[in-house]
N, CA, C and O atoms as a Tripos MOL2 file, in Angstrom:
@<TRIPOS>MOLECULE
protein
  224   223    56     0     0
PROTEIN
NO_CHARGES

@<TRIPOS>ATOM
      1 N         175.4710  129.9340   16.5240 N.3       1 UNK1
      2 CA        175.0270  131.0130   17.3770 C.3       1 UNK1
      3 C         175.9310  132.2250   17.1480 C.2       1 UNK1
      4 O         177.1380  131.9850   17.1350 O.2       1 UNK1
      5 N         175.4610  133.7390   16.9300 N.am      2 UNK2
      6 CA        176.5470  134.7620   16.9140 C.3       2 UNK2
      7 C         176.6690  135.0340   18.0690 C.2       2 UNK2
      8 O         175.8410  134.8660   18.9640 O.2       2 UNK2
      9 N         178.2470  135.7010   18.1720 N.am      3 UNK3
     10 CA        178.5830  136.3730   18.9890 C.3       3 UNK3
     11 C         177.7680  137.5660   19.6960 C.2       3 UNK3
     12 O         177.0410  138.3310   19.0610 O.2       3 UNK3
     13 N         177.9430  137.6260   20.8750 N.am      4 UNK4
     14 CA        177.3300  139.4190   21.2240 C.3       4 UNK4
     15 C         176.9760  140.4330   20.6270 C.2       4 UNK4
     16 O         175.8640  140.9610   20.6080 O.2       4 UNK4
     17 N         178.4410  140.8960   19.8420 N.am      5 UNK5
     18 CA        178.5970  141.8170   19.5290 C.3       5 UNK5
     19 C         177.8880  142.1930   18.2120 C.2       5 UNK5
     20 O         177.5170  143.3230   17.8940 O.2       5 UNK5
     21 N         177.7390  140.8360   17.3610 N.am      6 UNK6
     22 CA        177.3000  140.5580   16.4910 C.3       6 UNK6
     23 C         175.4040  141.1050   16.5670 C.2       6 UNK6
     24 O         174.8540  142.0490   16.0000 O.2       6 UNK6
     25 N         174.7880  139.9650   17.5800 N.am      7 UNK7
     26 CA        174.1040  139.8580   17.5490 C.3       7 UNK7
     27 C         173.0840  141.6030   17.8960 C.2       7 UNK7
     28 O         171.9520  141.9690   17.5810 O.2       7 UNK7
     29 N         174.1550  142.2230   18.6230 N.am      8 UNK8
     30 CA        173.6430  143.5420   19.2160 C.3       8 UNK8
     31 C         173.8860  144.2640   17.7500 C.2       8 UNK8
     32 O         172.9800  145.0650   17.5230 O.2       8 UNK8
     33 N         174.5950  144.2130   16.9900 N.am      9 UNK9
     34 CA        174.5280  145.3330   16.1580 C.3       9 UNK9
     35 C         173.3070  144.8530   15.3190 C.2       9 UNK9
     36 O         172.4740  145.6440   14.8740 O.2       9 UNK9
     37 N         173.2630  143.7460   15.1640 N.am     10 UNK10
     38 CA        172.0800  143.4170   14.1380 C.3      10 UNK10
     39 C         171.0460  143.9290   15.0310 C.2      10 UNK10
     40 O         170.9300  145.1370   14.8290 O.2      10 UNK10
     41 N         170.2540  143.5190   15.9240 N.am     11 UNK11
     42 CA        169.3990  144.0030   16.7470 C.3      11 UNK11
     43 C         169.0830  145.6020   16.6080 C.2      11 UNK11
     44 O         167.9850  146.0990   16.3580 O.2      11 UNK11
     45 N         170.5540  146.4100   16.8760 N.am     12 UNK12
     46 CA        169.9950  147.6640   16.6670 C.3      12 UNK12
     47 C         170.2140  148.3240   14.8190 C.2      12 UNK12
     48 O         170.2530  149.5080   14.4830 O.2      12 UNK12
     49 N         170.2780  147.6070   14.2880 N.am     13 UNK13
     50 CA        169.6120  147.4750   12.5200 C.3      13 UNK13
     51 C         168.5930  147.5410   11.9500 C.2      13 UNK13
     52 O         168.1520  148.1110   10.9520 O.2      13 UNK13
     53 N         168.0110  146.4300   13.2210 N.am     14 UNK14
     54 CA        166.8360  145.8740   12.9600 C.3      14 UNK14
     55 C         165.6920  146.8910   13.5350 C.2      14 UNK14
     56 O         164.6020  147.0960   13.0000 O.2      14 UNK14
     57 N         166.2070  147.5220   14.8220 N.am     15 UNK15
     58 CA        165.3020  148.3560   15.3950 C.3      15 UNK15
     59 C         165.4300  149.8790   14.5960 C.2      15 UNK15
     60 O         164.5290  150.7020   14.7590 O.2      15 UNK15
     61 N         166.2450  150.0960   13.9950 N.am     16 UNK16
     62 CA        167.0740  151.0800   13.3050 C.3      16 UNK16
     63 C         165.3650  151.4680   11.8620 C.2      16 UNK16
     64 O         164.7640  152.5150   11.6230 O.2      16 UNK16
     65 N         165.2180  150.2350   11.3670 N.am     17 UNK17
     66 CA        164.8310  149.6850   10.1540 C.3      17 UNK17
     67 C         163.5790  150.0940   10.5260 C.2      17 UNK17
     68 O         162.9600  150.9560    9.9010 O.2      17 UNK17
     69 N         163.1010  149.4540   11.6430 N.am     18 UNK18
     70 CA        161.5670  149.6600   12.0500 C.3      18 UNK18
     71 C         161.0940  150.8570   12.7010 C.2      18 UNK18
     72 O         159.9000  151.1570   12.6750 O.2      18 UNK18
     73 N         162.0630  151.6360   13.3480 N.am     19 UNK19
     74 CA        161.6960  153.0680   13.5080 C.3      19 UNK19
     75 C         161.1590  153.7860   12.1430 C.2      19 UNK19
     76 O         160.0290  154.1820   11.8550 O.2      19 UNK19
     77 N         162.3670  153.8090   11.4190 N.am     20 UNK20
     78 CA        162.7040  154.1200    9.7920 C.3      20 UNK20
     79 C         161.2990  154.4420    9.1860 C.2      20 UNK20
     80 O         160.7960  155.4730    8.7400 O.2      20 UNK20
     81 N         160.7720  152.8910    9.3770 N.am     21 UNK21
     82 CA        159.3870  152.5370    8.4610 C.3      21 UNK21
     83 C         158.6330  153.2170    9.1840 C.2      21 UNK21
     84 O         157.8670  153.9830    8.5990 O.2      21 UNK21
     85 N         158.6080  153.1700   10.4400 N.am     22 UNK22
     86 CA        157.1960  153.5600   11.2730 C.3      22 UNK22
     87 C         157.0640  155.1370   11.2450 C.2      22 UNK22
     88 O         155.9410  155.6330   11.3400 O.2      22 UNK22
     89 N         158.3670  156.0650   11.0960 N.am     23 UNK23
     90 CA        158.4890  157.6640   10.6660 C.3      23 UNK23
     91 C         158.0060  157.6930    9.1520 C.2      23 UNK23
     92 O         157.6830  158.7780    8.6700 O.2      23 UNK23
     93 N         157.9380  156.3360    8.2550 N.am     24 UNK24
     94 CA        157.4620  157.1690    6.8690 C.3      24 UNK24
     95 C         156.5380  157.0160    6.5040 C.2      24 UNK24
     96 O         156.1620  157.5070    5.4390 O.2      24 UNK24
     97 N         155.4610  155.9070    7.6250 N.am     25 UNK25
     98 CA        154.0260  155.6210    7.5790 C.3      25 UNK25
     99 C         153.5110  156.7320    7.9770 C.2      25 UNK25
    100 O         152.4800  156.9050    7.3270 O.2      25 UNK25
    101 N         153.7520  157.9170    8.9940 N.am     26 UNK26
    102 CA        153.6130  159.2430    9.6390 C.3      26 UNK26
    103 C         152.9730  160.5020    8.3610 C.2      26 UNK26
    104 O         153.5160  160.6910    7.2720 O.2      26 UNK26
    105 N         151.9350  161.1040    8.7760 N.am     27 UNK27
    106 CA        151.6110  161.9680    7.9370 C.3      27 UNK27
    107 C         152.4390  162.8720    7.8920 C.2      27 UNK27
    108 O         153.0380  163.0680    8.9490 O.2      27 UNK27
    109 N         152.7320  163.5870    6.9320 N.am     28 UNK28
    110 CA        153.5730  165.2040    7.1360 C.3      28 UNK28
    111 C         152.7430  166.2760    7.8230 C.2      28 UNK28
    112 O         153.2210  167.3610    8.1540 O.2      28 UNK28
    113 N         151.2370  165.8560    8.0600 N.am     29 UNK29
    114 CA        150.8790  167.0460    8.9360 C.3      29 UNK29
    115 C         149.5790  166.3360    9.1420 C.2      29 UNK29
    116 O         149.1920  165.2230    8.7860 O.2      29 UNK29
    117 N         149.0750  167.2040    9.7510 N.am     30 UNK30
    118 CA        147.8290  166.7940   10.3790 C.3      30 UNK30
    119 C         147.1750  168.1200   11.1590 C.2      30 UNK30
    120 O         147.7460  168.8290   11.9870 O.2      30 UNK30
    121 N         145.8510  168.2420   10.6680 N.am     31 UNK31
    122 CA        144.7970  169.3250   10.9060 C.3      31 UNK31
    123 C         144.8420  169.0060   12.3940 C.2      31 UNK31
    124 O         144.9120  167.8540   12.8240 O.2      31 UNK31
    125 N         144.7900  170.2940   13.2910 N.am     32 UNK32
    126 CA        144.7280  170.4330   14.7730 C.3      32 UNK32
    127 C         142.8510  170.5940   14.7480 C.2      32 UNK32
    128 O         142.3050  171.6690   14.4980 O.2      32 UNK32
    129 N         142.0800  169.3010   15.0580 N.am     33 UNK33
    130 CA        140.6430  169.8240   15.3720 C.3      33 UNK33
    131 C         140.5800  169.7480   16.6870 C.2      33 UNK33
    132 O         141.1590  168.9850   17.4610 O.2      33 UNK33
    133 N         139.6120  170.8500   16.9290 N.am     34 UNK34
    134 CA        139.4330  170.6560   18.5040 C.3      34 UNK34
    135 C         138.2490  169.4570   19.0290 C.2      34 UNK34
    136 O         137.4650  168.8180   18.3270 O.2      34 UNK34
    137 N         138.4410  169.4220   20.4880 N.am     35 UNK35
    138 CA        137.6440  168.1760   20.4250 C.3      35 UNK35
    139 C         137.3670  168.2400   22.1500 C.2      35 UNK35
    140 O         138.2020  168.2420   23.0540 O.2      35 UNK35
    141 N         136.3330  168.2740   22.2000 N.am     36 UNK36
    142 CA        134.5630  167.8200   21.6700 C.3      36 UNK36
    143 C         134.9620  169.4910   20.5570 C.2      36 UNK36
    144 O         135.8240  170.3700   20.5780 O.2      36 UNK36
    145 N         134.2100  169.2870   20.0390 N.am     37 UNK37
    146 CA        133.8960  170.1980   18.8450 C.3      37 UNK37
    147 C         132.8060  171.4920   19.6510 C.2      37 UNK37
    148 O         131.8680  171.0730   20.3300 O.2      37 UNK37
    149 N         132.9930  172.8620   19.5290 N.am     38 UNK38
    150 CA        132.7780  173.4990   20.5560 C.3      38 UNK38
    151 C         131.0960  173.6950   19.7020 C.2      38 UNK38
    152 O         130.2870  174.3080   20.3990 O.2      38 UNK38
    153 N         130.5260  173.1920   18.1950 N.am     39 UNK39
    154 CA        129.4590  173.7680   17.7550 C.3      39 UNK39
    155 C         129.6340  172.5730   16.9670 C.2      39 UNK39
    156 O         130.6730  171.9800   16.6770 O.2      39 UNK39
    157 N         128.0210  172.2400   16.5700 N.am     40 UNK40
    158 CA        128.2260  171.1680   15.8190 C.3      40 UNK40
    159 C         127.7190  172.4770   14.8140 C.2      40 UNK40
    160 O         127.3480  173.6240   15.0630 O.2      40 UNK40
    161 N         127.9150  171.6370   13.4660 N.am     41 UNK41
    162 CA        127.7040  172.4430   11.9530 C.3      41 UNK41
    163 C         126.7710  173.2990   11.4240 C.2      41 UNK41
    164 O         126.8240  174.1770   10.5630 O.2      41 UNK41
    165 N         125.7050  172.7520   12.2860 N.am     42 UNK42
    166 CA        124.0070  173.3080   11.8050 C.3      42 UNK42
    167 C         123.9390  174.6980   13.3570 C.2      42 UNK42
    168 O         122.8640  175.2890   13.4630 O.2      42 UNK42
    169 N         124.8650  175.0020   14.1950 N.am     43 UNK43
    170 CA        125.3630  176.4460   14.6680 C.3      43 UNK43
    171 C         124.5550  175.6180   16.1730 C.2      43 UNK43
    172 O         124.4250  176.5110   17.0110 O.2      43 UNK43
    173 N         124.1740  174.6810   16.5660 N.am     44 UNK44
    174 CA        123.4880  174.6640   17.7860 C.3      44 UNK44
    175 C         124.3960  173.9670   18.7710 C.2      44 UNK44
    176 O         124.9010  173.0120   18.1810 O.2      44 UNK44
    177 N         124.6890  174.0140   19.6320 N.am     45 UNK45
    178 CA        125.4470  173.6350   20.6530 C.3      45 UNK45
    179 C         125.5970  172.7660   20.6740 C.2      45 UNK45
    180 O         124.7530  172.0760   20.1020 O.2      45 UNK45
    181 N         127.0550  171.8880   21.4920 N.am     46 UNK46
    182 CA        127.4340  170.8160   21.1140 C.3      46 UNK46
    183 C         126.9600  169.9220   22.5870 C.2      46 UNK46
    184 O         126.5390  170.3510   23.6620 O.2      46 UNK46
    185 N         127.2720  168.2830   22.0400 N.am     47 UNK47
    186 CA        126.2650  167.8680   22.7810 C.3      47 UNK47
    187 C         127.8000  167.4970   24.2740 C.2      47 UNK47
    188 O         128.9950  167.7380   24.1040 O.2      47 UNK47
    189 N         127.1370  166.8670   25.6150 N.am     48 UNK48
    190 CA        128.2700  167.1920   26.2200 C.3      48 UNK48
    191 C         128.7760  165.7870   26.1400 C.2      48 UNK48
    192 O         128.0840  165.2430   25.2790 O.2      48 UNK48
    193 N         129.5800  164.9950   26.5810 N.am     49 UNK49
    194 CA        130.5110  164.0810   26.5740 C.3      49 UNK49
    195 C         129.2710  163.4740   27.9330 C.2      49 UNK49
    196 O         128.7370  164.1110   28.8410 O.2      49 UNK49
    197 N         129.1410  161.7470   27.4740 N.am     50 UNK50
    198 CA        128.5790  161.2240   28.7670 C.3      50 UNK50
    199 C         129.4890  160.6690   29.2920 C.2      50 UNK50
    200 O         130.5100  160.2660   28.7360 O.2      50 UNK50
    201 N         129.0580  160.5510   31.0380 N.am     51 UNK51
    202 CA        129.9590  160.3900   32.1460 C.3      51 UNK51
    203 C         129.7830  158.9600   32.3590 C.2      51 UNK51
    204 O         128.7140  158.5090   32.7720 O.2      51 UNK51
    205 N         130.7730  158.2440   32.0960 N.am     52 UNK52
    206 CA        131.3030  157.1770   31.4340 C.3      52 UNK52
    207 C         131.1680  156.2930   32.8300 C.2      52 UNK52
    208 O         131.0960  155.0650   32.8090 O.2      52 UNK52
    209 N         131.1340  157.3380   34.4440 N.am     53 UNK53
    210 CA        131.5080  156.6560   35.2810 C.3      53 UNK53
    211 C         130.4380  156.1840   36.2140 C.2      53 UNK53
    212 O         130.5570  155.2030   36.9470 O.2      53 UNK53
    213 N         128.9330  157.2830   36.1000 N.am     54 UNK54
    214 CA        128.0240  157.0280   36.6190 C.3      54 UNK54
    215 C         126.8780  156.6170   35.5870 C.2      54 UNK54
    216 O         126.0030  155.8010   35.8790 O.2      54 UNK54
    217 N         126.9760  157.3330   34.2110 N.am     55 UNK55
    218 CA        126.1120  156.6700   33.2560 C.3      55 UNK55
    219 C         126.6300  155.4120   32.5960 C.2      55 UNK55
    220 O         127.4610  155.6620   31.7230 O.2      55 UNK55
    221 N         126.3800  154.1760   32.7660 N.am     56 UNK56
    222 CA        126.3550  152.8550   32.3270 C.3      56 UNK56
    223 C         125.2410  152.0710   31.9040 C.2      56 UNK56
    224 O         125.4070  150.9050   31.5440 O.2      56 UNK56
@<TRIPOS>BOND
     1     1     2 1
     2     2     3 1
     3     3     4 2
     4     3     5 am
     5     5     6 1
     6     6     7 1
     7     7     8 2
     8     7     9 am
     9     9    10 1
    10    10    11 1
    11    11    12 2
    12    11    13 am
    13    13    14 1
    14    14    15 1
    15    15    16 2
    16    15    17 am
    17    17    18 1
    18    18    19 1
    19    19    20 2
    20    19    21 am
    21    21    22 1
    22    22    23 1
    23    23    24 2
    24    23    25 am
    25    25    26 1
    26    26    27 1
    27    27    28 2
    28    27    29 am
    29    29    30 1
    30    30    31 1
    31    31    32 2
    32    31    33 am
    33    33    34 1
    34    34    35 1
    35    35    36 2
    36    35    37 am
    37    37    38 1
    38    38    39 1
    39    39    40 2
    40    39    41 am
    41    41    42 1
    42    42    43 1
    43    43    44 2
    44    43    45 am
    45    45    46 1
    46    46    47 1
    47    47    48 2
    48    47    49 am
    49    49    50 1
    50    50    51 1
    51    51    52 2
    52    51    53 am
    53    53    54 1
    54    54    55 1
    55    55    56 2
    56    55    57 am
    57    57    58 1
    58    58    59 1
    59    59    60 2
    60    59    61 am
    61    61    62 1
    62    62    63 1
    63    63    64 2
    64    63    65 am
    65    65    66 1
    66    66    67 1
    67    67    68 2
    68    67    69 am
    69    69    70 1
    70    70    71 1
    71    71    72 2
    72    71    73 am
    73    73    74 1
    74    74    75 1
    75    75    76 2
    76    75    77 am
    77    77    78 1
    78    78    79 1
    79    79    80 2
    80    79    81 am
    81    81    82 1
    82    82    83 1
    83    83    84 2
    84    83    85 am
    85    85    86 1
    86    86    87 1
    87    87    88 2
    88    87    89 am
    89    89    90 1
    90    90    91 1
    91    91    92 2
    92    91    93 am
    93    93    94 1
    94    94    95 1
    95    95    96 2
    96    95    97 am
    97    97    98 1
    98    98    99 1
    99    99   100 2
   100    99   101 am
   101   101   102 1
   102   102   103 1
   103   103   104 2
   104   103   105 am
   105   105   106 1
   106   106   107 1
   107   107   108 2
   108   107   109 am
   109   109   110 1
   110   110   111 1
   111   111   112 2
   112   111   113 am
   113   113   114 1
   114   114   115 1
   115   115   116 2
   116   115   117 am
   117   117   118 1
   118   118   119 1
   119   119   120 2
   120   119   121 am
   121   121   122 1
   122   122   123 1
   123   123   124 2
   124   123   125 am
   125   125   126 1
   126   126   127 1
   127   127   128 2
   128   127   129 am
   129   129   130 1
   130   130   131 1
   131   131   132 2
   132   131   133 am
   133   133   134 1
   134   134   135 1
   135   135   136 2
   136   135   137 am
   137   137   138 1
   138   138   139 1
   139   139   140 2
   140   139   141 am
   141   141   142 1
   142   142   143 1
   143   143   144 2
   144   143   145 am
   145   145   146 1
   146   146   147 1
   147   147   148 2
   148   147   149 am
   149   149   150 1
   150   150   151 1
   151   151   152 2
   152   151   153 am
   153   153   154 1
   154   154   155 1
   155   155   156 2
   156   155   157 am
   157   157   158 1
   158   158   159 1
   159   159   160 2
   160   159   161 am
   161   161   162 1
   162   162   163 1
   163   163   164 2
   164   163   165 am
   165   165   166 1
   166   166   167 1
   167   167   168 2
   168   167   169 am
   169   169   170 1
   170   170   171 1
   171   171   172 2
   172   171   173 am
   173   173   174 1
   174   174   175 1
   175   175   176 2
   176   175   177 am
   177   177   178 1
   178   178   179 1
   179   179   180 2
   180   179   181 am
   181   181   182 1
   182   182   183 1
   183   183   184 2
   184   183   185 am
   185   185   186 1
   186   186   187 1
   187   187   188 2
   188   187   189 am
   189   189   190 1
   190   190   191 1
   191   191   192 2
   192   191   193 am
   193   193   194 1
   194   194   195 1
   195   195   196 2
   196   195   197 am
   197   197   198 1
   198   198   199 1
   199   199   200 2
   200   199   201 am
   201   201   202 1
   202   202   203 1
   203   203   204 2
   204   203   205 am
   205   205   206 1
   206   206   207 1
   207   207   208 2
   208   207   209 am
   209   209   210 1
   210   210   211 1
   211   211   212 2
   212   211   213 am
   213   213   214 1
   214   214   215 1
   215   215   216 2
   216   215   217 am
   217   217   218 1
   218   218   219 1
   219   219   220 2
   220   219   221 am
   221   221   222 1
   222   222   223 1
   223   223   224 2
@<TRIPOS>SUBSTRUCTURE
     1 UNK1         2 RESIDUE 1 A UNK
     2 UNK2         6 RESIDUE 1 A UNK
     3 UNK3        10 RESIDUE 1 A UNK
     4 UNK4        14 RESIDUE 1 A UNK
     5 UNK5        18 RESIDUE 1 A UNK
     6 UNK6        22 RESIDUE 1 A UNK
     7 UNK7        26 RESIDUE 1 A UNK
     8 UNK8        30 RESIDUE 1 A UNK
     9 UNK9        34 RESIDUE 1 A UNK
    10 UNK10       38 RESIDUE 1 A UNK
    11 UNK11       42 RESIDUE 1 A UNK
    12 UNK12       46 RESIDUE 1 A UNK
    13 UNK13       50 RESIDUE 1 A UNK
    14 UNK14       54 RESIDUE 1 A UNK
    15 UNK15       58 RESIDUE 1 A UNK
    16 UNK16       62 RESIDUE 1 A UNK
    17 UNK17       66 RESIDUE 1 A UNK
    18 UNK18       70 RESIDUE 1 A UNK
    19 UNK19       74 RESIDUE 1 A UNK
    20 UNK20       78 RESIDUE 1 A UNK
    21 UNK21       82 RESIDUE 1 A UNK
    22 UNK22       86 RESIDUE 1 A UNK
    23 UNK23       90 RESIDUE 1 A UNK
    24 UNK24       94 RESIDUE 1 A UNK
    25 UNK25       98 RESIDUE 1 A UNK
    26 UNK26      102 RESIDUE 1 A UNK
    27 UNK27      106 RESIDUE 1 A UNK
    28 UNK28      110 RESIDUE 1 A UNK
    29 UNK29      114 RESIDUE 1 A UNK
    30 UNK30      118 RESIDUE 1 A UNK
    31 UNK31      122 RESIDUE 1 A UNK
    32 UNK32      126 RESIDUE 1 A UNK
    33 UNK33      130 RESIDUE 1 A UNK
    34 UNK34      134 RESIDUE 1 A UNK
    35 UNK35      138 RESIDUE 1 A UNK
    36 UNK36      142 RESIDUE 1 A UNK
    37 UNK37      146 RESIDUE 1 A UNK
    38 UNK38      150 RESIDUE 1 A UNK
    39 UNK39      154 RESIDUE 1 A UNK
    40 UNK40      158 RESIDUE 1 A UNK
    41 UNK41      162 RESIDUE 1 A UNK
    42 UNK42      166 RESIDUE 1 A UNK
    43 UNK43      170 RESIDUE 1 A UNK
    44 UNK44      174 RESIDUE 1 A UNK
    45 UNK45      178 RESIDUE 1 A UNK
    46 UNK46      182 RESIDUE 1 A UNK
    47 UNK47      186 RESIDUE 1 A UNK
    48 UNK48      190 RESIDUE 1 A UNK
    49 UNK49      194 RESIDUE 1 A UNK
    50 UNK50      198 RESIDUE 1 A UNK
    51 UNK51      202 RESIDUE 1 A UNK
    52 UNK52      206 RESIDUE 1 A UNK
    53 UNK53      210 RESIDUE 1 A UNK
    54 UNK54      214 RESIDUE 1 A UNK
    55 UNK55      218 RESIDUE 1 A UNK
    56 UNK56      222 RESIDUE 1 A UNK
């Protein structure tokens, strides 16, 4: 069994490691679209979001 001290530094290594990876899976950027989309493509109005709470 390790010690504490041991075991904590490995721990934050380990969490160290997996931040690491999870920042270089990350795009370098990413397009800001808006959303709902204020026009769909063909110029006619967009449709509205259904109400999730009374339409079922």
């Amino acid at each position: 069994m390790l010690p504490a001290h041991l075991a904590a530094r490995l721990l934050e290594q380990r969490r160290a490691q997996e931040s690491a990876e999870f920042a270089r899976q990350l795009p370098l950027y990413a397009d800001d679209a808006p959303f709902p989309p204020d026009t769909d493509p063909d110029g006619e109005t967009a449709h509205p979001l259904p109400d999730w709470a009374t339409n079922y």
